[in-house]
C-alpha positions as CSV (number, residue, x, y, z in Angstrom):
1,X,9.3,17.8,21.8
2,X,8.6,16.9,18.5
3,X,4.8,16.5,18.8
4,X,5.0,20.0,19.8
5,X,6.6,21.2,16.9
6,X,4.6,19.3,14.9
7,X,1.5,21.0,16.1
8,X,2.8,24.8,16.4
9,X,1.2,27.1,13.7
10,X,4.1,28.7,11.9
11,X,6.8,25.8,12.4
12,X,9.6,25.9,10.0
13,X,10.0,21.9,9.0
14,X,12.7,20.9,6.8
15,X,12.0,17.5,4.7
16,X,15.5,15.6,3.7
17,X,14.1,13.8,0.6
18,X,10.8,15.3,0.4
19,X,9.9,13.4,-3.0
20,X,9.1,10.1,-1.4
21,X,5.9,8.9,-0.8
22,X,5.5,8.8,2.7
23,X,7.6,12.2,3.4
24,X,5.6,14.4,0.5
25,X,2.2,13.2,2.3
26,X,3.7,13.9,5.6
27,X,5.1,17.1,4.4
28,X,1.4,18.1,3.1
29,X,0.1,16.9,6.3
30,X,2.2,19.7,8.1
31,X,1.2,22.0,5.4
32,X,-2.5,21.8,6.2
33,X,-1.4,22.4,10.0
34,X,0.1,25.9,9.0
35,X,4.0,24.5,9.5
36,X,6.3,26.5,6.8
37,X,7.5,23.3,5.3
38,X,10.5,23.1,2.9
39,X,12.8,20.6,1.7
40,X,15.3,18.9,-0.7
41,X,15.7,15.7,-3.1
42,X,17.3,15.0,-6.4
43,X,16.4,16.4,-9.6
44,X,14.6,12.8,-11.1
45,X,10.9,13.6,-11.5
46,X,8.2,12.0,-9.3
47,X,4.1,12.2,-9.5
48,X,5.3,14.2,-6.7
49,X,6.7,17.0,-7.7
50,X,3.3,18.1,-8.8
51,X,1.4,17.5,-5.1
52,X,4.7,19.9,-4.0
53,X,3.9,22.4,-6.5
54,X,0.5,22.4,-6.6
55,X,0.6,23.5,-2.8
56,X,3.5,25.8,-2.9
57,X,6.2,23.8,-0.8
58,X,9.5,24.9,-1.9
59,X,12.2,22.9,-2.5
60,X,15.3,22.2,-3.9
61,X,16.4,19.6,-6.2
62,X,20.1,18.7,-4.8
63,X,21.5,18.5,-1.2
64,X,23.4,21.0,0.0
65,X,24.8,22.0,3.9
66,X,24.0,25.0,2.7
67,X,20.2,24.6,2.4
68,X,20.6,24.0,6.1
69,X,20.0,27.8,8.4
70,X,19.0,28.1,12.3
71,X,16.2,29.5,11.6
72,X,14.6,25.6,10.9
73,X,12.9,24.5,13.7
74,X,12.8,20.8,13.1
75,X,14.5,18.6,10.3
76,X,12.7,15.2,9.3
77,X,15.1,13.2,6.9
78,X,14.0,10.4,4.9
79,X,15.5,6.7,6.3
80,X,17.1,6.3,2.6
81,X,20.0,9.0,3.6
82,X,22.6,9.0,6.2
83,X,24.5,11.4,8.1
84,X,27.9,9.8,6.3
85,X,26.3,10.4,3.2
86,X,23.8,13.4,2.9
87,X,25.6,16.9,3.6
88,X,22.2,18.6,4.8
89,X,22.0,15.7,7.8
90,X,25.4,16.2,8.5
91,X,24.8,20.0,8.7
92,X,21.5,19.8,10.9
93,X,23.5,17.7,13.5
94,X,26.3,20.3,13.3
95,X,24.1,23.9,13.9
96,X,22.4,21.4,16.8
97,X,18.8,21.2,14.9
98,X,16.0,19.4,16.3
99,X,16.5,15.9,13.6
100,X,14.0,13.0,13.2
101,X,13.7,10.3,10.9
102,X,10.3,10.2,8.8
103,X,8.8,7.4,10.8
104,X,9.9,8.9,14.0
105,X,7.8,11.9,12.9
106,X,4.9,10.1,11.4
107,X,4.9,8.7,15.2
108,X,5.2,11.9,16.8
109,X,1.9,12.9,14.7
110,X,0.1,10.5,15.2
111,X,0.3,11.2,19.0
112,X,-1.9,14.1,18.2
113,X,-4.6,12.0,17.0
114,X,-6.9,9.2,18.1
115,X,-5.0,7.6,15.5
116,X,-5.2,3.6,13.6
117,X,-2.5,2.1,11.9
118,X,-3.2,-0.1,9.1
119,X,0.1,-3.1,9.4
120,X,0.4,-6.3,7.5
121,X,3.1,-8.0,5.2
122,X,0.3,-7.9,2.4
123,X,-2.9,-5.5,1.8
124,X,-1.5,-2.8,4.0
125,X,-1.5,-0.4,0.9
126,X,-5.0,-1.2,-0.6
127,X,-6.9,-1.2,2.9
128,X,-5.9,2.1,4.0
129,X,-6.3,3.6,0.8
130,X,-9.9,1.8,1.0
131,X,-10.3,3.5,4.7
132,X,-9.9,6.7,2.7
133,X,-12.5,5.8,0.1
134,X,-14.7,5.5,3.1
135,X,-13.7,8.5,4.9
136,X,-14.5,10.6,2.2
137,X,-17.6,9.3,1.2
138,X,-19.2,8.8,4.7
139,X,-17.5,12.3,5.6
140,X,-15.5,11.0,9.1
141,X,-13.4,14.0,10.3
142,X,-10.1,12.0,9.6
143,X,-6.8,12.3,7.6
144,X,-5.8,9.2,6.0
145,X,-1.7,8.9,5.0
146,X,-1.3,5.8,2.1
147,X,2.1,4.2,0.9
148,X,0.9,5.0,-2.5
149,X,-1.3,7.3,-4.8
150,X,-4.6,7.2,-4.8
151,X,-6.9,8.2,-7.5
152,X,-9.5,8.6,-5.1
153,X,-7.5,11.0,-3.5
154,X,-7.4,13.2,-6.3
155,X,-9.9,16.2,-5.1
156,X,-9.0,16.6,-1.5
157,X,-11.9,17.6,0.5
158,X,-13.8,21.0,1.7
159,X,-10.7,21.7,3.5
160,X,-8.1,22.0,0.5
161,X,-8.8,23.4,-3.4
162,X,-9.2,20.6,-5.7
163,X,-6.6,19.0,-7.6
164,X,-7.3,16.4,-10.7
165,X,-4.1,14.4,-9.6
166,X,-3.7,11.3,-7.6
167,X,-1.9,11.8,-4.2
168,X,-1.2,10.0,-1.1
169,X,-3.1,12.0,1.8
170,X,-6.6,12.3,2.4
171,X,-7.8,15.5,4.7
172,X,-11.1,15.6,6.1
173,X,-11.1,16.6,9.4
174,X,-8.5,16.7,12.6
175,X,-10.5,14.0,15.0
176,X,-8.8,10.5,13.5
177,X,-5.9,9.9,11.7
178,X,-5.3,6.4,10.0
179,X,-1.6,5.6,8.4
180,X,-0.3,2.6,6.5
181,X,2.4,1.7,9.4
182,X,5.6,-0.6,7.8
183,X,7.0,-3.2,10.1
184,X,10.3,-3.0,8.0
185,X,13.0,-2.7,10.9
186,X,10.2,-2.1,13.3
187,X,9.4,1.0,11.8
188,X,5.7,1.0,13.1
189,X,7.1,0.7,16.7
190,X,7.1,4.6,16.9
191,X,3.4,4.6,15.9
192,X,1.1,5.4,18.6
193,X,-2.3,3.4,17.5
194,X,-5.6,3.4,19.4
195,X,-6.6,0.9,16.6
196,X,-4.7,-2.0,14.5
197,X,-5.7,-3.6,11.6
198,X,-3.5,-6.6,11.1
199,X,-3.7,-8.1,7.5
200,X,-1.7,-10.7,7.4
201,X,1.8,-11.9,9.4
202,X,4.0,-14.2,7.6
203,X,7.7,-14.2,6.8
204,X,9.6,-11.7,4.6
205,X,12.0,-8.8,4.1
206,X,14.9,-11.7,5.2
207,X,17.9,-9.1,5.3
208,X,16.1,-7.9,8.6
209,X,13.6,-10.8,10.1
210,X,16.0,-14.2,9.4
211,X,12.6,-16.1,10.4
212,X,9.1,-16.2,10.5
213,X,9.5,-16.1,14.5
214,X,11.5,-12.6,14.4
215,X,8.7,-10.8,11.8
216,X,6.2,-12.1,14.3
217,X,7.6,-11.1,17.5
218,X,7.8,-7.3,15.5
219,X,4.2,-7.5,14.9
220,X,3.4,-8.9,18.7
221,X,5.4,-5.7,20.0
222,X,3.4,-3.5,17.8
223,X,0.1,-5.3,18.6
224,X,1.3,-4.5,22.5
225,X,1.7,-0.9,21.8
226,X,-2.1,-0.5,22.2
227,X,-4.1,0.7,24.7
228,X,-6.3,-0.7,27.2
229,X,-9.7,-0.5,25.7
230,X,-7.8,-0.4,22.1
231,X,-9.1,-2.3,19.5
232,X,-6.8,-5.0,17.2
233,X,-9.0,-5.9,13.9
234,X,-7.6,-8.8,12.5
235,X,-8.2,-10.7,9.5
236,X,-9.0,-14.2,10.4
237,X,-8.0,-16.1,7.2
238,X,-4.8,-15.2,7.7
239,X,-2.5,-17.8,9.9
240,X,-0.1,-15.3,11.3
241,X,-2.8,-12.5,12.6
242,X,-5.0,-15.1,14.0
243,X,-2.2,-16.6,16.2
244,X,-1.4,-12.4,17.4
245,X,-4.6,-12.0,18.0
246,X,-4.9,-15.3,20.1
247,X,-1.7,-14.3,21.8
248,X,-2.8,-10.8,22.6
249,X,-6.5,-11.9,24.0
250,X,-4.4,-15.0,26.4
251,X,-2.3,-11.9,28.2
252,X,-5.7,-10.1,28.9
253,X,-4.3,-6.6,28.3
254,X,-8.6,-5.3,27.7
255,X,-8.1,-5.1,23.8
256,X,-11.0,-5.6,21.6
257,X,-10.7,-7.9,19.0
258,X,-12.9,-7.7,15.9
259,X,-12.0,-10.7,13.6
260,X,-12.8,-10.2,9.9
261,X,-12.7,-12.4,6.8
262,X,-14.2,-15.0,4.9
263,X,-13.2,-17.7,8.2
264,X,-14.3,-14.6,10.8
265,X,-17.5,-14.9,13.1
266,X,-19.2,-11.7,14.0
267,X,-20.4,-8.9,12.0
268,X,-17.5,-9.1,9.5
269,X,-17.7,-12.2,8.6
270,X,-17.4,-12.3,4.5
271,X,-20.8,-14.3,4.1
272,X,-21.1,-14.4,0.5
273,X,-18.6,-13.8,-2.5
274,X,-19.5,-14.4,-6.4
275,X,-18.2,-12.1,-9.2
276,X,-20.2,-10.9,-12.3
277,X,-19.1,-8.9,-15.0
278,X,-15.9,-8.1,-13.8
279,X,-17.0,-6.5,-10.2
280,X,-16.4,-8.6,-7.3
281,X,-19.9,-8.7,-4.9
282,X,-19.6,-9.5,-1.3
283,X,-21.9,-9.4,1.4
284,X,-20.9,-8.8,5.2
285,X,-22.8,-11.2,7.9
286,X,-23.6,-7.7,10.0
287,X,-25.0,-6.4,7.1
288,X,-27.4,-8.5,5.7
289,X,-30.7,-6.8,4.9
290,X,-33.9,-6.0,5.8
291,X,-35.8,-2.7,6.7
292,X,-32.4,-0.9,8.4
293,X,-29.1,-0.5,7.8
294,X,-27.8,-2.4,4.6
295,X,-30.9,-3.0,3.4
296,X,-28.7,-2.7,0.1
297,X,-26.4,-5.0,1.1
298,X,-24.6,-6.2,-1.2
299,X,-21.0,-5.2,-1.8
300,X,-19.7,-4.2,-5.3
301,X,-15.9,-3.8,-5.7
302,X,-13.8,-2.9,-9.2
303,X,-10.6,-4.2,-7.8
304,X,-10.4,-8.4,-8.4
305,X,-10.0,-10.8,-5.6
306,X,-10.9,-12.6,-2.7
307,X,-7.5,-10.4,-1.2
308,X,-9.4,-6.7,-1.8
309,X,-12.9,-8.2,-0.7
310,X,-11.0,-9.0,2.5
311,X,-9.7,-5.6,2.5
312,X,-12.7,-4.0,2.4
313,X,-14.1,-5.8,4.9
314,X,-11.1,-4.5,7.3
315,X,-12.0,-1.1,6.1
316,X,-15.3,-1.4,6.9
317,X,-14.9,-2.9,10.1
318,X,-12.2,0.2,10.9
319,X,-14.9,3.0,9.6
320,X,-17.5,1.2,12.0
321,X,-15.3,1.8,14.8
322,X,-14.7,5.5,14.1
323,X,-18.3,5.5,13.3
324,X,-19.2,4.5,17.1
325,X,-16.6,6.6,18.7
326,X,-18.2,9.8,16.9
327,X,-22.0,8.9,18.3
328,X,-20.9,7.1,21.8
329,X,-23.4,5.2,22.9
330,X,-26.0,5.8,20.5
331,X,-23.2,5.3,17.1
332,X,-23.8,3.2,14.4
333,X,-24.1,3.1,10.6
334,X,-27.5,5.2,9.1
335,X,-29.2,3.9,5.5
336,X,-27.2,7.1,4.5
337,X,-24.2,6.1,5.9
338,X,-24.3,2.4,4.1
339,X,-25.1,3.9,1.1
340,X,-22.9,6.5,0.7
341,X,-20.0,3.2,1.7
342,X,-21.7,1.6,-1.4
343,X,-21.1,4.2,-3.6
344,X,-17.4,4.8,-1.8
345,X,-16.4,1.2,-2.6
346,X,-18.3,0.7,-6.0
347,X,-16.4,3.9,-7.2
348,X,-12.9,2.4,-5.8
349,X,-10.0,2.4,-8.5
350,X,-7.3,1.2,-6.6
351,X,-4.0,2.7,-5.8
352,X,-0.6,3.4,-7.9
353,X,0.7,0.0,-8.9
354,X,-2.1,-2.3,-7.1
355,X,-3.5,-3.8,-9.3
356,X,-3.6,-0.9,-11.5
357,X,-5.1,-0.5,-15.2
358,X,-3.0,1.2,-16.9
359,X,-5.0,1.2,-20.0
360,X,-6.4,-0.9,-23.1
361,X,-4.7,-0.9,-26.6
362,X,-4.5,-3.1,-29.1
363,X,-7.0,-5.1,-27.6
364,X,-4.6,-5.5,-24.7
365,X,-5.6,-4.9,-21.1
366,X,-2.4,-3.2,-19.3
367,X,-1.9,-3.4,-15.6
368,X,0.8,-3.4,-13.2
369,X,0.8,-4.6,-9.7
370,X,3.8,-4.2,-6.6
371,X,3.4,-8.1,-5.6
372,X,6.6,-8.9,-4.5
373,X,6.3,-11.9,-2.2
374,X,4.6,-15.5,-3.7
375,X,1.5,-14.8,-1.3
376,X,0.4,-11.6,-3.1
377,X,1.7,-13.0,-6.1
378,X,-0.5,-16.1,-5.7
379,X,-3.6,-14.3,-4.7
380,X,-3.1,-11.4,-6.9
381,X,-3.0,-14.1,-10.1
382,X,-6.0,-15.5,-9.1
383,X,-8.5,-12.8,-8.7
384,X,-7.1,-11.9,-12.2
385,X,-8.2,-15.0,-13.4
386,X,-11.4,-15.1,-11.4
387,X,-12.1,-11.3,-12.7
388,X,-11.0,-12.1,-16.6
389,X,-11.9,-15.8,-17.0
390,X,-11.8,-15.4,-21.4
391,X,-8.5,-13.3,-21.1
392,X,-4.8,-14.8,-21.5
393,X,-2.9,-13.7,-18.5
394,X,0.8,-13.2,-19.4
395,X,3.3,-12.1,-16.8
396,X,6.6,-9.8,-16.4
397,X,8.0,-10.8,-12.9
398,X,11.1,-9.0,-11.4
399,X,11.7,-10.2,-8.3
400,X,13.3,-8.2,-5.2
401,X,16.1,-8.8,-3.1
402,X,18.3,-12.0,-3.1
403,X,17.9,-12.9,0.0
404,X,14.1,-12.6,-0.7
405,X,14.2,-15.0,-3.4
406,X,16.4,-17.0,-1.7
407,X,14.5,-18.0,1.2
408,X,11.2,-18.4,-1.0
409,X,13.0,-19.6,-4.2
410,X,10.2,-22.5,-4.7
411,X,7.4,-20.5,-3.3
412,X,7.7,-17.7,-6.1
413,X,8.3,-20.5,-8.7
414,X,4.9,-22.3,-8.0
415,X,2.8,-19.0,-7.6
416,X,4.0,-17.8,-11.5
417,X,2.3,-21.0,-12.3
418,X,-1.4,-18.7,-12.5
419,X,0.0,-17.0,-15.8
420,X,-0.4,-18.6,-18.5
421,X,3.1,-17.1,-19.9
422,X,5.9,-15.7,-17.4
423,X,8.7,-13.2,-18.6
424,X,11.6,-13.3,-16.1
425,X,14.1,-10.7,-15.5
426,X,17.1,-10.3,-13.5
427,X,16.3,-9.7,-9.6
428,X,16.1,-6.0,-8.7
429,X,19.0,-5.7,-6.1
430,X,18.6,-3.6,-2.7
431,X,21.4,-1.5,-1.4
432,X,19.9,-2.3,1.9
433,X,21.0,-6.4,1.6
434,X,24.6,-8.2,1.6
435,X,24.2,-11.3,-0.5
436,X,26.7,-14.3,-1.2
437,X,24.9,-17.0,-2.3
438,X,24.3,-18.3,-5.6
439,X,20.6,-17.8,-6.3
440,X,20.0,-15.2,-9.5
441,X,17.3,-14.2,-11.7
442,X,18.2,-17.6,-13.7
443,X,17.8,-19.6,-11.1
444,X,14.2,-18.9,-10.5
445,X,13.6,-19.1,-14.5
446,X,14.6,-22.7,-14.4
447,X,12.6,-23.9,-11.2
448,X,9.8,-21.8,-12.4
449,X,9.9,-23.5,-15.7
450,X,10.4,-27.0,-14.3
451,X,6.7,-26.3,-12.4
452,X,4.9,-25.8,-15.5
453,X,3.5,-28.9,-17.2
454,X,5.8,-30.1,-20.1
455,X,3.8,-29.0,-23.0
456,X,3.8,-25.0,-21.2
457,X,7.3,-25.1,-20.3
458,X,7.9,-23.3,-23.2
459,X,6.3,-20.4,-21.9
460,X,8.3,-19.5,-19.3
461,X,11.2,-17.0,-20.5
462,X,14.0,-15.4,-19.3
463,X,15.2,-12.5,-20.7
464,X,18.2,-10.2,-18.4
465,X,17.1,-6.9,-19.0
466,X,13.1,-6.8,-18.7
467,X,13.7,-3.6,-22.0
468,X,15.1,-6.0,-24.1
469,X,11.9,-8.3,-23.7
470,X,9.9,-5.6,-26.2
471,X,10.2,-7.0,-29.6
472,X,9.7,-11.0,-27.9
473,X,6.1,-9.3,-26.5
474,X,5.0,-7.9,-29.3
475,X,5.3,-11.2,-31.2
476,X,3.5,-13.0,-28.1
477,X,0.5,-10.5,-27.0
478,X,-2.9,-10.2,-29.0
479,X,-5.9,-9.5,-28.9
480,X,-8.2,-10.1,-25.5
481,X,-4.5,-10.8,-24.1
482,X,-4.0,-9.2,-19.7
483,X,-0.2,-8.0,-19.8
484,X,0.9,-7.8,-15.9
485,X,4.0,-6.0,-14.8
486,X,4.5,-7.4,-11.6
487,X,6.8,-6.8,-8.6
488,X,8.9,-3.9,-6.7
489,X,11.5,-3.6,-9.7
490,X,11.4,-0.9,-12.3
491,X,9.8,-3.5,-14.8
492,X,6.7,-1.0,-14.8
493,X,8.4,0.6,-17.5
494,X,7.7,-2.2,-19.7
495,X,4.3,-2.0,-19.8
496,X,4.1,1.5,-20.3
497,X,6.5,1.1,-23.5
498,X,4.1,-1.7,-24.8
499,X,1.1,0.3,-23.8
500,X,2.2,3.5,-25.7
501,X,3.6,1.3,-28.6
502,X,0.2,-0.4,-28.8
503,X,-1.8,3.3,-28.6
504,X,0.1,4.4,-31.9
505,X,-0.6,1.4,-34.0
506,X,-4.6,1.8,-33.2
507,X,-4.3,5.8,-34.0
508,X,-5.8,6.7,-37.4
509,X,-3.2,8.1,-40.4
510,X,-4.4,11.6,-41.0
């Protein structure tokens, strides 16, 4: 029923907390399908509130049953709100509407589609916003849906007026549509892939998966979800996807499985990796030269680490896929095709808090990055320092969830050993969670601190409240310094306050 609605030209949807991420790229989705899309959320400000205005969706900035007519003929509510607590869902259920939750719906689309979901507990983010890099710049006739903004996003395509911002959709065409799927409380179970690509399985989000077996088994019943003759592209470095894979391929179900990484064999095998003034250059073992395709071979990526040259490599090996399924028999990449990839992944920026520059003052490079588990941590650390060999790298960490930091308490402790100085902060508490124990922001400041050799120790700090850390920073950072928000707290802020405070001081007196 919902696919229907989803699909019918002049369909009144109704988005319950239309600001998020994921619902305002579905809502535009909709939008570009000729659905009369409307919707609610609170009056706080979001990048967006300009996507919504930009391409005329109303909607209002409270909740109120009275938003709520029978004239709607579908209402998608984000996962965040409740019917106990939101007066529109409460309202929906009461006139009888047609309700679904916004993964619910994101699987209902994607039944519409020969659709790919991008899954993994890390790189989910960065390779489906790479898959949109390529889409665009090889022109596949696909829509690509990202859990973040992407600046590469920013003018839409042929099919939509152009727009200067960064946004979380990508339309090209109506043939493919590839999503970032989250296995949060199995959320990607109402996705309906023809395609997976599996980044990485390992534990996390401990309120829900207890252990690694339970996050696993989530991923293995996703992994089952596809089709005979589907395809799983897996990234072979990676412990936990190697073991699905080799669990899907013993119980014969006729999938495909194209392994990529640095430890893959086949075509996307990573076959050679150095980096040169700060680009990252890769090569691909299918790819390697000669008179046809890839002739230019090697790979040049903006974005540090060995973690985003494995992404691309999944995005690559997903684009080849679609590339086949759009010439049958006789698909395959052209010397255009390659080319136009190069130029696709050369120009890559990144999305919204990845590994993203927010600017250089001072003499101070800026960035901020979500890494909220010690794996991304880790890895994200050391493409920094593999990228920026001459710069100091010093670190604001908030960590998320207790039970999070609980469970990996000396896991996060030994990946902040990368930076060479660590700012600690309070944990940023979910509402999601109940927590008893007795592990705090304190506690992983003094096993954080008990890891870094006795003449550093001194570097590691721990200040409550990451705002009253300003003044400490500004006696710390100079010149040729890398200042790195990091984590899925509200730190961010920091760095924009140091980043502004730093702009002013350089600014001329007039």
């Amino acid at each position: 029923m919902f696919a229907s609605i989803l699909s019918s030209t002049g369909a009144r949807a109704y988005f319950i907390g239309i600001k998020g991420t994921g619902m305002c790229a579905l809502a535009e989705l909709l939008h570009a399908g000729g659905l009369r899309v409307s919707g609610s959320d609170c009056a706080d400000v979001f990048y967006t509130d300009a996507i919504l205005k930009e391409l005329g969706i109303p909607y209002f900035e409270s909740f109120d049953s009275g938003h709520i007519t029978d004239n709607i003929d579908l209402v998608i509510h984000s996962a965040a709100y409740s019917f106990e607590t939101n007066p529109e869902m409460a309202e929906a259920r009461r006139l009888g509407l047609p309700l679904v939750k916004y993964t619910d719906a994101l699987g209902a689309y994607s039944t519409l589609f020969d659709s790919s979901g991008i899954a993994g507990v890390h790189g989910k983010t960065t390779t489906t916003a790479l898959c949109g890099a390529l889409v665009k710049g090889i022109n596949l006739p696909a829509r690509v849906l990202v859990g973040s903004a992407v600046s590469a996003f920013g003018r839409v395509s042929a099919m939509q007026r152009e727009t200067a911002g960064a946004r979380s959709t990508l339309i090209n065409g109506d043939r493919y549509f590839i999503a970032e799927t989250c296995e949060y409380r199995r959320h990607f179970l109402s996705f309906c892939p023809k395609r997976i690509v599996l980044t990485s399985v390992e534990s996390d989000h401990q309120d829900y998966y207890p252990t690694y077996e339970a996050i696993r088994d989530a991923f293995l019943e996703y992994g089952r979800k596809l089709p005979s003759g589907g395809e799983l592209i897996y990234c072979a470095d990676d412990a936990g996807a190697a073991e699905l894979a080799a669990t899907l391929d013993a119980e014969k179900r006729g999938i495909r499985l194209v392994p990529y990484g640095f430890k893959a064999e086949g075509d996307f095998r990573i076959s050679a990796y150095r980096v040169a003034d700060e680009r990252t250059l890769m090569r691909l073992a299918g790819f390697s030269g000669g008179e046809t395709v890839g002739s230019t071979a090697e790979i040049a990526l903006r974005v540090p680490g060995r973690h985003t040259a494995l992404n691309a490599a999944a995005a690559l090996a997903l684009c080849s896929s679609l590339i086949n399924a759009e010439g049958g028999a006789k698909g395959g990449w052209t010397n255009e095709a390659w080319n136009a990839a190069l130029r696709a992944l050369d120009e890559f920026r990144g999305s919204k808090r990845r590994s993203e520059i927010i600017g250089e003052a001072g003499g101070i490079l800026f960035m901020d990055d979500y890494g909220h588990h010690p794996t991304a941590i880790q890895i994200t650390l050391e493409g920094l320092r593999e990228f920026y060999p001459k710069r100091r790298i010093v670190v604001s960490f908030m960590s998320h969830t207790y039970t999070r930091t609980a469970a990996l308490l000396d896991r996060f402790a030994a990946s902040l050993t990368g930076a060479d100085i660590v700012f600690l902060h309070k944990i940023y508490a979910s509402a999601r969670e109940v927590y008893e124990g007795g592990v705090n922001g304190k506690t992983l400041f003094e096993r954080t601190q008990a890891l870094f050799p006795p003449e550093k120790c001194h570097n590691v700090y721990y200040i409550e409240e990451y705002a009253a850390a300003v003044e400490s920073l500004k006696a710390i950072l100079r010149p040729a310094d890398l200042f790195l928000t990091l984590g899925a707290g509200d730190n961010w802020k920091l760095g924009q306050t140091l980043f502004t405070y730093y702009q002013q001081r350089q600014k001329p007196c007039l």
